[in-house]
DSSP file (Angstrom, degrees, kcal/mol; ACC not computed):
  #  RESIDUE AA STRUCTURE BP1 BP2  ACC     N-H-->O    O-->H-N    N-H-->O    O-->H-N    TCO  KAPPA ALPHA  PHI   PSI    X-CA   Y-CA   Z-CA
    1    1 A X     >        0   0    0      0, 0.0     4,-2.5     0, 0.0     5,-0.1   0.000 360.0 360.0 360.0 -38.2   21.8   -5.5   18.3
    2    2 A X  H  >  +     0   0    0      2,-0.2     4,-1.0     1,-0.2     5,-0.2   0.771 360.0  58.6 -75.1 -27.8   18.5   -2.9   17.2
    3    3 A X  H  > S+     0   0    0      2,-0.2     4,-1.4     1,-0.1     3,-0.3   0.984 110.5  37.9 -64.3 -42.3   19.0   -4.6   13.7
    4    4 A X  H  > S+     0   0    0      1,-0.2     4,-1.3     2,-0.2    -2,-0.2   0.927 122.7  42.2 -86.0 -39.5   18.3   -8.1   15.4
    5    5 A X  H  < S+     0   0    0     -4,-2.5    -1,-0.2     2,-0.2    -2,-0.2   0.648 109.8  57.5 -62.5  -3.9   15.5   -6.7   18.0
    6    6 A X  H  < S+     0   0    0     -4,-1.0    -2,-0.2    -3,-0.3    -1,-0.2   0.719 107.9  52.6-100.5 -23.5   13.8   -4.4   15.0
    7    7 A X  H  < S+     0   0    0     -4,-1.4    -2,-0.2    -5,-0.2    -3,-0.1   0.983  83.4 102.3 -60.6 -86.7   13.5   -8.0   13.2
    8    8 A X     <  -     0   0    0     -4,-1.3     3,-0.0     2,-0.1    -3,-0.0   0.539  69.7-141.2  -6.1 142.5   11.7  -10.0   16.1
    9    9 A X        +     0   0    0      1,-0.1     2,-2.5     2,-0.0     4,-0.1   0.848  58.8 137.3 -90.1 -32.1    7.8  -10.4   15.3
   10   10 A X    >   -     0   0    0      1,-0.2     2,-3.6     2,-0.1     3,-0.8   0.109  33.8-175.2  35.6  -3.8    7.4   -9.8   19.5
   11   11 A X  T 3  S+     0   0    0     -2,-2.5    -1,-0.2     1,-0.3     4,-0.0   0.193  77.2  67.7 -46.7  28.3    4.8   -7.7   19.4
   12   12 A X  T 3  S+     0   0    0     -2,-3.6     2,-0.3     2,-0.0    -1,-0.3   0.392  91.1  91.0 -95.2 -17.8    5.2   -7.3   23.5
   13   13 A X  S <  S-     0   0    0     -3,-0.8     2,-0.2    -4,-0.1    -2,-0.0  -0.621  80.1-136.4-108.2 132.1    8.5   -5.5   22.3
   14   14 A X        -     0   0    0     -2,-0.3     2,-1.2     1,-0.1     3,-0.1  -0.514  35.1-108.9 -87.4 157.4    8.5   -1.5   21.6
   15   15 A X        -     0   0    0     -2,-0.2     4,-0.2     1,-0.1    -9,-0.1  -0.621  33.2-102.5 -81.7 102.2   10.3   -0.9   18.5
   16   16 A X        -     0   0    0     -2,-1.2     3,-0.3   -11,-0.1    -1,-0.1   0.368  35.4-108.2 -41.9 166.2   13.8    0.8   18.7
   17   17 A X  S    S+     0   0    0      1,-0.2    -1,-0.1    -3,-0.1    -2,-0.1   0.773 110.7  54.6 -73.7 -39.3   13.7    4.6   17.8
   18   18 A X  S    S+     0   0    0      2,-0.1    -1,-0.2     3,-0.0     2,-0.1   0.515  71.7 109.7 -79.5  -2.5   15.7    3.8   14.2
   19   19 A X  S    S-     0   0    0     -3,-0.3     2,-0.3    -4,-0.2     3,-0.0  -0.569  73.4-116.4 -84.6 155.1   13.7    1.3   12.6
   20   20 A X     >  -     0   0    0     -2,-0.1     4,-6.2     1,-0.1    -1,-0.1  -0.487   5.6-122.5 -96.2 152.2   12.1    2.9    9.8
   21   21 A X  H  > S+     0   0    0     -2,-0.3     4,-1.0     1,-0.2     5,-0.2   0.902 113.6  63.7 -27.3 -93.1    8.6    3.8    8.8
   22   22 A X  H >> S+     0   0    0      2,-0.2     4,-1.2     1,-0.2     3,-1.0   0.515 108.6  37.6  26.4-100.3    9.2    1.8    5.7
   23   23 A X  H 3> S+     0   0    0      1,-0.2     4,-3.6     2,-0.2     5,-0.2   0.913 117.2  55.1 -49.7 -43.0    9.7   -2.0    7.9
   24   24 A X  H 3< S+     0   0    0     -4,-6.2     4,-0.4     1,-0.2    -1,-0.2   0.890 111.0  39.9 -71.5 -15.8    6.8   -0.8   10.5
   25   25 A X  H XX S+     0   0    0     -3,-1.0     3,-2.0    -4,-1.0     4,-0.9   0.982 120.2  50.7 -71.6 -56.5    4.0   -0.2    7.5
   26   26 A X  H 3< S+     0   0    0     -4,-1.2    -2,-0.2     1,-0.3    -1,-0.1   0.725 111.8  48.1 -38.7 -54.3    5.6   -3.6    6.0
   27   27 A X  T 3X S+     0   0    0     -4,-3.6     4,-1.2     1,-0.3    -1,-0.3   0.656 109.9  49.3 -59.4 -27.6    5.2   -5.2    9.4
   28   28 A X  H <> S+     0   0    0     -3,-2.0     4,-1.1    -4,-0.4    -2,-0.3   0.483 106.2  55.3-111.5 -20.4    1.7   -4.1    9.9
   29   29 A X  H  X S+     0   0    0     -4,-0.9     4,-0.9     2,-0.2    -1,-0.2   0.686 104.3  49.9-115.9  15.4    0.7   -5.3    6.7
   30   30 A X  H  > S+     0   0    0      2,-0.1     4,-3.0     3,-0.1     5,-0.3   0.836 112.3  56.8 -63.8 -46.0    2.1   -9.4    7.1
   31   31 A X  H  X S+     0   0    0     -4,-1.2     4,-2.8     1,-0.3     5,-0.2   0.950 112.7  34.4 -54.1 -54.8    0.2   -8.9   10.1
   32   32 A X  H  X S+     0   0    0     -4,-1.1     4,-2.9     1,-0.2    -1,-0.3   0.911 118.9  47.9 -37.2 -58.4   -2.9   -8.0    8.1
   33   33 A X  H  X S+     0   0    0     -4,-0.9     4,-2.1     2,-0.2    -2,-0.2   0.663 112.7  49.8 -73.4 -33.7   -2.5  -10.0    5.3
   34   34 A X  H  X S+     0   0    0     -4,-3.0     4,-1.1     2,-0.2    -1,-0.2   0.951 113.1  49.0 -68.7 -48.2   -1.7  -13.2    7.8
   35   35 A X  H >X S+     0   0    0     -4,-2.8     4,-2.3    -5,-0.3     3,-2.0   0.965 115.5  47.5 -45.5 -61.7   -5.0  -12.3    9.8
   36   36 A X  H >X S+     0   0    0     -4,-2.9     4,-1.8     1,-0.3     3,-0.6   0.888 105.1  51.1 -55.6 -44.3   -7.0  -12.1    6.4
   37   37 A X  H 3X S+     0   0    0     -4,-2.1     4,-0.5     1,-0.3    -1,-0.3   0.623 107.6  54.4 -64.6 -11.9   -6.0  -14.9    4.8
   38   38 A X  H << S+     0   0    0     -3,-2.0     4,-0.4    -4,-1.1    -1,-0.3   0.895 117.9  39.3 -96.5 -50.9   -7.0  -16.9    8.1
   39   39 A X  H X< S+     0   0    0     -4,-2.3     3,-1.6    -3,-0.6    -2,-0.2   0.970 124.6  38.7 -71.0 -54.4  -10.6  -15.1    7.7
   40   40 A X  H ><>S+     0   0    0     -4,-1.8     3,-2.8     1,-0.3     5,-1.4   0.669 104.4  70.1 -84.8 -23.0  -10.8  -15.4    3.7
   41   41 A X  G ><5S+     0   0    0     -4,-0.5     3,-0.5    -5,-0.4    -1,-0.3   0.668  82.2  71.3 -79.9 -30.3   -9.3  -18.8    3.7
   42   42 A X  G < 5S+     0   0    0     -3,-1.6    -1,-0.3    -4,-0.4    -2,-0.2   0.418 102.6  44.1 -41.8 -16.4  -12.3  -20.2    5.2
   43   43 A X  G < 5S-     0   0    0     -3,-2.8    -2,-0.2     2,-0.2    -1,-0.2  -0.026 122.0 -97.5-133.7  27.5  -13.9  -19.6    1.8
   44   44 A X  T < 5S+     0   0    0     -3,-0.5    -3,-0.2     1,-0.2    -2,-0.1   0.358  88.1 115.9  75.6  -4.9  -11.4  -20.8   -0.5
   45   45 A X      < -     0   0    0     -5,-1.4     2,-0.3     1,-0.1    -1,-0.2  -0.092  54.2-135.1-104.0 162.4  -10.1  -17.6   -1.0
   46   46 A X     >  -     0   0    0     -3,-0.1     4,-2.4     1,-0.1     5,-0.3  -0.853  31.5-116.6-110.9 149.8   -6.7  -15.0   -0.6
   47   47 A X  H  > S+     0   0    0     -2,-0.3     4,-1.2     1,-0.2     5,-0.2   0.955 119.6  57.8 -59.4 -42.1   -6.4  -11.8    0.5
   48   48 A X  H  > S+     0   0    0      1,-0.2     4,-1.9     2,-0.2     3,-0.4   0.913 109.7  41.7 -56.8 -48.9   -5.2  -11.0   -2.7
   49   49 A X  H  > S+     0   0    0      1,-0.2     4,-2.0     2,-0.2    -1,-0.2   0.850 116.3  52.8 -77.3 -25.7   -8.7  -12.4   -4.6
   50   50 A X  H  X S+     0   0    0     -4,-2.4     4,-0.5     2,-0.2    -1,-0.2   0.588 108.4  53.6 -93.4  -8.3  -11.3  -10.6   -1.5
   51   51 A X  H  X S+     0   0    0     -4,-1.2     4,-2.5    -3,-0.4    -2,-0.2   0.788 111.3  40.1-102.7  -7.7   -9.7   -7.6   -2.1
   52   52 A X  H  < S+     0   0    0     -4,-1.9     4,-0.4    -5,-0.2    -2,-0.2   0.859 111.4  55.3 -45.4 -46.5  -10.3   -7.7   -5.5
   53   53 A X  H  X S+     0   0    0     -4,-2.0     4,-3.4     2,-0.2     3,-0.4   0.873 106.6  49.9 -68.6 -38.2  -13.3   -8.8   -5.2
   54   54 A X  H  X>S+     0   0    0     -4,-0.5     4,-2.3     1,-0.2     5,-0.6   0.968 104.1  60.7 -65.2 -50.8  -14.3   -5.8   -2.8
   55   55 A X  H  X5S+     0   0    0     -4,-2.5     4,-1.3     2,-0.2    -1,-0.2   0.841 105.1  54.8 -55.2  -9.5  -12.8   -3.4   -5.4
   56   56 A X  H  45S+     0   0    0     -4,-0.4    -2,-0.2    -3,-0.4    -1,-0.2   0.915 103.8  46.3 -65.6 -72.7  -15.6   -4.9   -7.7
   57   57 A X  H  <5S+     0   0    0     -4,-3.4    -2,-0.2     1,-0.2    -1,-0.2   0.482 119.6  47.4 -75.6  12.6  -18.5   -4.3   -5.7
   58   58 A X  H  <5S+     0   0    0     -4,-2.3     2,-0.3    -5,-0.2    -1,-0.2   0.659 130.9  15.7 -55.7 -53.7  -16.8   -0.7   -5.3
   59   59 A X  S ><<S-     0   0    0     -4,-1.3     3,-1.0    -5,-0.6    -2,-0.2  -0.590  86.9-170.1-123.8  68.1  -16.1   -0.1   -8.8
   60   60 A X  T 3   +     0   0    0     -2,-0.3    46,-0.2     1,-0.2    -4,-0.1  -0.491  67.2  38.2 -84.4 159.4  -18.1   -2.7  -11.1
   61   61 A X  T 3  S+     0   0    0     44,-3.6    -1,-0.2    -2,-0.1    45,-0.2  -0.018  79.9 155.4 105.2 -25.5  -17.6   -3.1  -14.7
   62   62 A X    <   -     0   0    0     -3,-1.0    43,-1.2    43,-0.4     2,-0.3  -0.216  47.2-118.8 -34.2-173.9  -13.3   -2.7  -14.6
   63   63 A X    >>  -     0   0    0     41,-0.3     4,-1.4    30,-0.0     3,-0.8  -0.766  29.2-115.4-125.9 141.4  -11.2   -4.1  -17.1
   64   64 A X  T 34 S+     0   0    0     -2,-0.3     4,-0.2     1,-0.3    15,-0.1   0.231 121.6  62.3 -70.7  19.7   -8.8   -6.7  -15.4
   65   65 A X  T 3> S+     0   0    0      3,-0.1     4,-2.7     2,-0.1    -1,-0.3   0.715 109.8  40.7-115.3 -60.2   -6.0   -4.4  -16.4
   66   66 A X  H <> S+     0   0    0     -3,-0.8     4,-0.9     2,-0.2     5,-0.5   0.947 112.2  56.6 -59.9 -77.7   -7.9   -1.5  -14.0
   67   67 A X  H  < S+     0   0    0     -4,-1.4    -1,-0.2     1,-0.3    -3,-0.2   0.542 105.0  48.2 -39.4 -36.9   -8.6   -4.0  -11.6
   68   68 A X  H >4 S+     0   0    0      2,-0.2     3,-2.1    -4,-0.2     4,-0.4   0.975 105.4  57.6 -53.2 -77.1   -4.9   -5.0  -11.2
   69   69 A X  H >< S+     0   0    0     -4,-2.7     3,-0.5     1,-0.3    -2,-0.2   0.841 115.6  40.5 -37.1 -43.7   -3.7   -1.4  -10.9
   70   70 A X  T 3< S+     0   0    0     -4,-0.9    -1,-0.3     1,-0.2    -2,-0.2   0.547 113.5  49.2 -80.9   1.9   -6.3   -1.3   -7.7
   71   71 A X  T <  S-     0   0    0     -3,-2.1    -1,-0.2    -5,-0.5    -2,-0.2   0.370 109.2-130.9-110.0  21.0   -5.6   -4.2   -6.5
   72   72 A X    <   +     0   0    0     -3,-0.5     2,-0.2    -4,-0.4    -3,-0.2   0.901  69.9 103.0  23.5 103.7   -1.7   -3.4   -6.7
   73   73 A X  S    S-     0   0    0     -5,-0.2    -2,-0.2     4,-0.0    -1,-0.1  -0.593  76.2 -86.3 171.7 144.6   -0.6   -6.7   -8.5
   74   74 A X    >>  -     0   0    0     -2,-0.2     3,-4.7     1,-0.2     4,-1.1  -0.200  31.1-112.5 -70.6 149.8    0.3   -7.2  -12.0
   75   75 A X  H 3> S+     0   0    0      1,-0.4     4,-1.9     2,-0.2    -1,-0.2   0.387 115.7  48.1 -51.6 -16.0   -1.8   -8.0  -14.9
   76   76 A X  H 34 S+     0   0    0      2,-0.2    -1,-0.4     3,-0.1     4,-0.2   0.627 110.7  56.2-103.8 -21.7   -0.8  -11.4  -15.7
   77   77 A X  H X> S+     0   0    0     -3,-4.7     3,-3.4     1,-0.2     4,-1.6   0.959 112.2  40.8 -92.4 -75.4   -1.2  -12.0  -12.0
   78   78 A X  H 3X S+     0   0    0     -4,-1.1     4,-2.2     2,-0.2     5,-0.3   0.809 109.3  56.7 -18.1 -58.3   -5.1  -10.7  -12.2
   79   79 A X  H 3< S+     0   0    0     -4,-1.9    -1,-0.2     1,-0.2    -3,-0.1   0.767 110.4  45.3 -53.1 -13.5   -5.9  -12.5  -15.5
   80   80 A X  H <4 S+     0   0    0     -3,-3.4     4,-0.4    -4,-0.2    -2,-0.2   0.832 115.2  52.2 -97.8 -29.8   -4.7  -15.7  -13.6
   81   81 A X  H >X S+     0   0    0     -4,-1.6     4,-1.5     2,-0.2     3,-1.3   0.983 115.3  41.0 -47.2 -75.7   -7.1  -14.3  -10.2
   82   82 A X  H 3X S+     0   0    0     -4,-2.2     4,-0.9     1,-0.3    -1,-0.2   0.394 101.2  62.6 -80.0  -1.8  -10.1  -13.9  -12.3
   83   83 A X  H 34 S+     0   0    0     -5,-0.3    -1,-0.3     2,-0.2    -2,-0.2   0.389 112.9  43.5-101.1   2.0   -9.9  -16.8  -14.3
   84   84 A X  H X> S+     0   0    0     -3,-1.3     4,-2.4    -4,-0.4     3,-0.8   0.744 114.2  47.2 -72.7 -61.4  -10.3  -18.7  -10.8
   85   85 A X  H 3<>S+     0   0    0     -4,-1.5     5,-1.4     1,-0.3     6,-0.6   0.845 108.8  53.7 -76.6 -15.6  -12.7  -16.7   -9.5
   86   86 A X  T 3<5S+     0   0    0     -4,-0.9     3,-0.5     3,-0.2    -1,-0.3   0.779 108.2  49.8 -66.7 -39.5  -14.7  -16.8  -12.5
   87   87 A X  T <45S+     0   0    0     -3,-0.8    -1,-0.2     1,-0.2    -2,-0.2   0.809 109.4  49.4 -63.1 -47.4  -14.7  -20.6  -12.5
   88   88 A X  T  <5S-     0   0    0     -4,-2.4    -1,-0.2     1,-0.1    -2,-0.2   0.019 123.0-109.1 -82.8  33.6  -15.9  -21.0   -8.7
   89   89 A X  T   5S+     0   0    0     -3,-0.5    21,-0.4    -5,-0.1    22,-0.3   0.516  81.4 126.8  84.5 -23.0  -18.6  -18.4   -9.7
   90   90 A X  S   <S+     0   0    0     -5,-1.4    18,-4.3     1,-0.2     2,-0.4   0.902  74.1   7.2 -86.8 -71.8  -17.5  -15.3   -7.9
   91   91 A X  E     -A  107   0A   0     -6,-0.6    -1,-0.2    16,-0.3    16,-0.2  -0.912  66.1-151.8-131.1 147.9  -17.3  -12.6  -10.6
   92   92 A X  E     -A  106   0A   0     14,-1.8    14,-2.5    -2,-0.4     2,-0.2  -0.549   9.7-131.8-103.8 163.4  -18.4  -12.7  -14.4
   93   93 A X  E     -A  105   0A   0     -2,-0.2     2,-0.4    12,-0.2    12,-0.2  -0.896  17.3-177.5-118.7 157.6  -17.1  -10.6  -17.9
   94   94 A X  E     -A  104   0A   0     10,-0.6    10,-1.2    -2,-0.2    -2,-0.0  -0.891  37.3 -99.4-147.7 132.6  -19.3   -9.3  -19.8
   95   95 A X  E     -A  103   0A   0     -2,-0.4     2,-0.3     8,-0.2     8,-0.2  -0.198  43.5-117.2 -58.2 134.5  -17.8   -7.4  -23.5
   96   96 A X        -     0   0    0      6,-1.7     6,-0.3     3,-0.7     3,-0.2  -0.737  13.2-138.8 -68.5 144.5  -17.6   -3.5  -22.8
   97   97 A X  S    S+     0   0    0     -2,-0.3     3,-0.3     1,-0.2    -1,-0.2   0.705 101.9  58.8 -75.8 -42.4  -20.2   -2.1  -25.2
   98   98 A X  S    S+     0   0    0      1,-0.2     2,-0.3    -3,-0.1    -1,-0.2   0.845 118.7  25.0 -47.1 -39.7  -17.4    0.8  -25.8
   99   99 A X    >   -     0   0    0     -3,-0.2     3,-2.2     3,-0.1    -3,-0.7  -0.918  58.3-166.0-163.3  82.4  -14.8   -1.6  -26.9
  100  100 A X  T 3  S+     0   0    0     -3,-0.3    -3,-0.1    -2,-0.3    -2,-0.0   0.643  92.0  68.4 -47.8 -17.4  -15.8   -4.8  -28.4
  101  101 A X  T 3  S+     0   0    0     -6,-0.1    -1,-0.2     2,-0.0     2,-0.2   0.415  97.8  66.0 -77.3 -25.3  -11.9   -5.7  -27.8
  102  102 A X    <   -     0   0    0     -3,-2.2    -6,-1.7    -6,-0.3     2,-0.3  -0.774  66.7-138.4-139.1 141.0  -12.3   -5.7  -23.8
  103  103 A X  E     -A   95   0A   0     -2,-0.2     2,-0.6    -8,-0.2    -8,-0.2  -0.708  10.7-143.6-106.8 159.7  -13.9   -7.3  -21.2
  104  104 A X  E     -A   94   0A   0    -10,-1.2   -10,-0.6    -2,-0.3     2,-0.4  -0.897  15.4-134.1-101.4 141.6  -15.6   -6.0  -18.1
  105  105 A X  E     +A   93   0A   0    -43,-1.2   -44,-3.6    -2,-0.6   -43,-0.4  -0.874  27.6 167.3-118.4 110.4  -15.6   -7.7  -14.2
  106  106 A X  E     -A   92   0A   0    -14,-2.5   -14,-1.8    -2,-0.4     2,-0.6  -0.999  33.0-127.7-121.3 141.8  -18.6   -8.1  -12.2
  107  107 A X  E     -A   91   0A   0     -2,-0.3   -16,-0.3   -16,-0.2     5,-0.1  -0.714  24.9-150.8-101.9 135.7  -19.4  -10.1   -9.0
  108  108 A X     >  -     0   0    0    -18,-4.3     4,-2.1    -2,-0.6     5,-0.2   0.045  36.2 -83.8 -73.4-166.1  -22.4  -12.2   -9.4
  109  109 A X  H  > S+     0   0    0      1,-0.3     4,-0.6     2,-0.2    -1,-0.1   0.615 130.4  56.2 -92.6  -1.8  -24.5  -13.0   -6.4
  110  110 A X  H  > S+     0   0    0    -21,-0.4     4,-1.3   -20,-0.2    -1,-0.3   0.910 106.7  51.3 -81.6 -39.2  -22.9  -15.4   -5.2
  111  111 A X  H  > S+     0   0    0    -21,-0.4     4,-1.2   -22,-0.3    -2,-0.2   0.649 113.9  49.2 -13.8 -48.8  -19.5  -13.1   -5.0
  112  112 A X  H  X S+     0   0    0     -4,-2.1     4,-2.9     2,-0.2     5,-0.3   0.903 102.7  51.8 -89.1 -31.6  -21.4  -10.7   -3.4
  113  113 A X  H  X S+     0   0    0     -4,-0.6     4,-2.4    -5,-0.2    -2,-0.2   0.825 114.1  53.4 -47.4 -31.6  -23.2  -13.0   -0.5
  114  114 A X  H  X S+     0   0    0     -4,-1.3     4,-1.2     2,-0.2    -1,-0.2   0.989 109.1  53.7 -79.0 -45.2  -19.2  -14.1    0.1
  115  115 A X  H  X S+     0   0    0     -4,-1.2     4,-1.1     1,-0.3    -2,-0.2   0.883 116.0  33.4 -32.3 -60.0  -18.3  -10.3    0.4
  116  116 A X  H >< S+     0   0    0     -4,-2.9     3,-1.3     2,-0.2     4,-0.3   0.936 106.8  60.4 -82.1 -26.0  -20.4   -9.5    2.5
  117  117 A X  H 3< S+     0   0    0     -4,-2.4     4,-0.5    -5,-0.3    -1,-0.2   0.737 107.7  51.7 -80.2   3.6  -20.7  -12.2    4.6
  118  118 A X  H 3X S+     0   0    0     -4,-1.2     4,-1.8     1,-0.1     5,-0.5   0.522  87.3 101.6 -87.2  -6.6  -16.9  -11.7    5.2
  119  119 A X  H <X S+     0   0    0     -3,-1.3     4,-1.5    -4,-1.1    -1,-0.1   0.895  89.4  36.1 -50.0 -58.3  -18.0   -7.5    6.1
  120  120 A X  H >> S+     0   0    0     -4,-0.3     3,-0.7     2,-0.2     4,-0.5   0.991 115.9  48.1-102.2 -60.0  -17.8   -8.1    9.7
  121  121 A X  H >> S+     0   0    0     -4,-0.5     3,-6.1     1,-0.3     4,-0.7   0.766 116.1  48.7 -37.9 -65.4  -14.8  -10.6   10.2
  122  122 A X  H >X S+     0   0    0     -4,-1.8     4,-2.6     1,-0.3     3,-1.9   0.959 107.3  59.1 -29.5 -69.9  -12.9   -8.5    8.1
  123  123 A X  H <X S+     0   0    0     -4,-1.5     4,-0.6    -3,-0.7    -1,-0.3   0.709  96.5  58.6 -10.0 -57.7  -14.0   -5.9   10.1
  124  124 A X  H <X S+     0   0    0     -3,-6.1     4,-1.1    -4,-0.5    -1,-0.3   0.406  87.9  70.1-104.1  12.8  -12.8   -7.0   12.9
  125  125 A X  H <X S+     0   0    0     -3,-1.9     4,-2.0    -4,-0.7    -2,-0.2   0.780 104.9  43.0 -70.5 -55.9   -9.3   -7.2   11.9
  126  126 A X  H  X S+     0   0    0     -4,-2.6     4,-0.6     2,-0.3    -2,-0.2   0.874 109.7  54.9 -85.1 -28.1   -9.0   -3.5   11.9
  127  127 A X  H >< S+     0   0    0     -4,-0.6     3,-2.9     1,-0.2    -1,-0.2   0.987 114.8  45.5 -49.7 -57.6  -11.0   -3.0   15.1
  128  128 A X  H >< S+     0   0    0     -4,-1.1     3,-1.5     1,-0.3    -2,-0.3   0.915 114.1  47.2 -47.7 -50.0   -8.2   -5.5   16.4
  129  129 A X  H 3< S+     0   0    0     -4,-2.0    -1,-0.3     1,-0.3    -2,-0.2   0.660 115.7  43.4 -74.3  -4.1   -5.5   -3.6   14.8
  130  130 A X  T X< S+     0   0    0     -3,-2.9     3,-0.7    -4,-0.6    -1,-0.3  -0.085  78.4 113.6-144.1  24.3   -6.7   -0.2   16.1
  131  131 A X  T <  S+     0   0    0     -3,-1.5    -1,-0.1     1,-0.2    -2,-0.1   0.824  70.5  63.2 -42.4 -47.8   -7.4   -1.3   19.7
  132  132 A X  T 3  S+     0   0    0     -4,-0.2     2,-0.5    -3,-0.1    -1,-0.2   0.185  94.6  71.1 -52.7 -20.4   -4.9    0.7   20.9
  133  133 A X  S <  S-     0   0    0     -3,-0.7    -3,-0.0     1,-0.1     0, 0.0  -0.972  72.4-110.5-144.5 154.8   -6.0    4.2   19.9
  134  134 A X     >  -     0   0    0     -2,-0.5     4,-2.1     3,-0.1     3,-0.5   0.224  38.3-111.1 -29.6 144.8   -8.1    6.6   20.4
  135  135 A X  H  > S+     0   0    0      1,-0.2     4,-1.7     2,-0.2     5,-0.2   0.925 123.7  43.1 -73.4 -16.5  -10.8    7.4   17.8
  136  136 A X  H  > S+     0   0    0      3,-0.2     4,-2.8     2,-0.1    -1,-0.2   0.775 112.3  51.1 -64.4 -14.6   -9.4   10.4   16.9
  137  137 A X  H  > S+     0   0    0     -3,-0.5     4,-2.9     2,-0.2     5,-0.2   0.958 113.7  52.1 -93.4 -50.2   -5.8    8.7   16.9
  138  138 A X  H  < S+     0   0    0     -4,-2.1    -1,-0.1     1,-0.2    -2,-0.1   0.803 108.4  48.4  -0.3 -69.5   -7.9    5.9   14.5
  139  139 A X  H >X S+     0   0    0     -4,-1.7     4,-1.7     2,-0.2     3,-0.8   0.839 114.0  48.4 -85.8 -35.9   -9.2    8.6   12.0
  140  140 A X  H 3X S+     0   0    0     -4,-2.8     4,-0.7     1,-0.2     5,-0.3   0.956 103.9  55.6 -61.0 -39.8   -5.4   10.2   11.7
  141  141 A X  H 3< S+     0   0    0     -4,-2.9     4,-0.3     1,-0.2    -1,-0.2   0.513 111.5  45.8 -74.9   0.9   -3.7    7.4   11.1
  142  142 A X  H <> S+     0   0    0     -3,-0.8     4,-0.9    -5,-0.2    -1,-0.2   0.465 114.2  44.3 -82.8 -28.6   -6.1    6.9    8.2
  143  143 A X  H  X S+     0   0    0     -4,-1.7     4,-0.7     2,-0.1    -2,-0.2   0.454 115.5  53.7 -95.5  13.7   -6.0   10.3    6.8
  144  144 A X  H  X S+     0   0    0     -4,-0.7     4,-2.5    -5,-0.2     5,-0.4   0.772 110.1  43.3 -96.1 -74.2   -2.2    9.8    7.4
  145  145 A X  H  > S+     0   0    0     -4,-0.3     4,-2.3    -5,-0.3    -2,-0.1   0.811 113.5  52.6 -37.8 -44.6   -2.0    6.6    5.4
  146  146 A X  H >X S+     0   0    0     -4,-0.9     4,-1.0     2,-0.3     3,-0.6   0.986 110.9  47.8 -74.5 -74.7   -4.4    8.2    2.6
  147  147 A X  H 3X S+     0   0    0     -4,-0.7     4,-2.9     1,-0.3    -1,-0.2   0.837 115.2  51.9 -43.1 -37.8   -1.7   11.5    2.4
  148  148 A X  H 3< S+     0   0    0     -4,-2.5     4,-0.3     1,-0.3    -1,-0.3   0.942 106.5  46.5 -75.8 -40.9    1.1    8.8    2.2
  149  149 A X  H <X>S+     0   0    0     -4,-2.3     5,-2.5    -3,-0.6     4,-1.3   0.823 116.6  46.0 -71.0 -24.3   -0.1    6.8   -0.5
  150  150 A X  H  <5S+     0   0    0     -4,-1.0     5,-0.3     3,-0.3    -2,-0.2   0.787 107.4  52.5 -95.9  -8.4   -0.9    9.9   -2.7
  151  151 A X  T  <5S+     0   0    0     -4,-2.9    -1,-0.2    -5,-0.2    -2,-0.2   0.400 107.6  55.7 -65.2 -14.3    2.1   11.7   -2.2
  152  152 A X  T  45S-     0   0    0     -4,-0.3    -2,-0.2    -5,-0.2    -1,-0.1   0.823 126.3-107.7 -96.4 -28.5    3.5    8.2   -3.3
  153  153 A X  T  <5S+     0   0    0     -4,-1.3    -3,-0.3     2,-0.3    -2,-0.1   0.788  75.5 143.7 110.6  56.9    1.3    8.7   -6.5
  154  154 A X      < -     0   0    0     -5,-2.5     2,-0.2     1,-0.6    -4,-0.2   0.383  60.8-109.2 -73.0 -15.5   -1.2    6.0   -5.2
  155  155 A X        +     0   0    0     -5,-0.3    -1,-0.6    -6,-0.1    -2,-0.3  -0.799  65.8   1.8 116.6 168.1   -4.1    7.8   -6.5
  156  156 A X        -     0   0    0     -2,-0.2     2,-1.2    -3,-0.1    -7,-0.0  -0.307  60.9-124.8 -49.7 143.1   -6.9    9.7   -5.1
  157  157 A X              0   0    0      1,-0.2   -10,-0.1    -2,-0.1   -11,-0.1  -0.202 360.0 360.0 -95.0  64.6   -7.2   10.3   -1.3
  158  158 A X              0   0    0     -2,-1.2    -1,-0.2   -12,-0.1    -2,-0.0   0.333 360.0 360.0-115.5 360.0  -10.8    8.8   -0.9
């Protein structure tokens, strides 16, 4: 019976005592992923390609091989990402000057104008998701998430 109520999307329903971390991070991040796509989707886009694209205008210049490693999905799946967005415009390559072999990922202006003009919807998907607490309860469960992901060997906790 807890198996078949810890399955339910219900969100009126509190979540029995056994279900594990694990399913509720899982849960929380359909939820996300459904929400974004709804926001990003407007603009032809997937969550998967706008958060790539935000890890650009963090970190411009990757190699789609880094950019895949942050954007947790595999290279073949990225090369096939950026050879869409590259076509609608979004992000450019330019040859690495280190490594004639290689290319680099930038988002052109129009890339970034979509980025940003998605900054506050986006935005307001985590406000929505973090209605419920406190801001101190906010800022743990982000420096909670951060500990969990580098303890998983996620990376740095920045």
């Amino acid at each position: 019976m807890a198996t078949h109520l810890a399955e339910r999307s219900d969100t009126t329903m509190a979540a029995p005592a056994d279900v594990t971390l694990l399913y509720l991070i899982k849960q929380v991040e359909l939820a996300v992923r459904s929400r974004l796509d709804d926001v990003v989707g407007d603009y032809g886009l997937t969550s998967l390609q706008y958060t790539a694209m935000t890890i650009l205008e963090r970190h411009p210049g990757m190699t789609s091989a880094e950019l895949a490693r942050n954007s947790f999905v595999r290279a073949q799946t990225m090369a096939q990402m950026t050879t869409y967005l590259e076509a609608r415009g979004l992000v450019r390559r330019e040859r690495d000057p280190q490594s004639k072999r290689q290319y680099l990922l930038f988002l052109t202006d129009e890339g970034s104008r979509i980025v940003h003009e998605l900054r506050d919807p986006v935005a307001e998907i985590e406000r929505m998701m973090t209605s419920g607490l406190t801001q101190g309860e906010s800022a743990q469960l982000r420096a909670s998430l951060r500990a969990a992901r580098v303890a998983l060997g996620g990376g740095h906790p920045h």
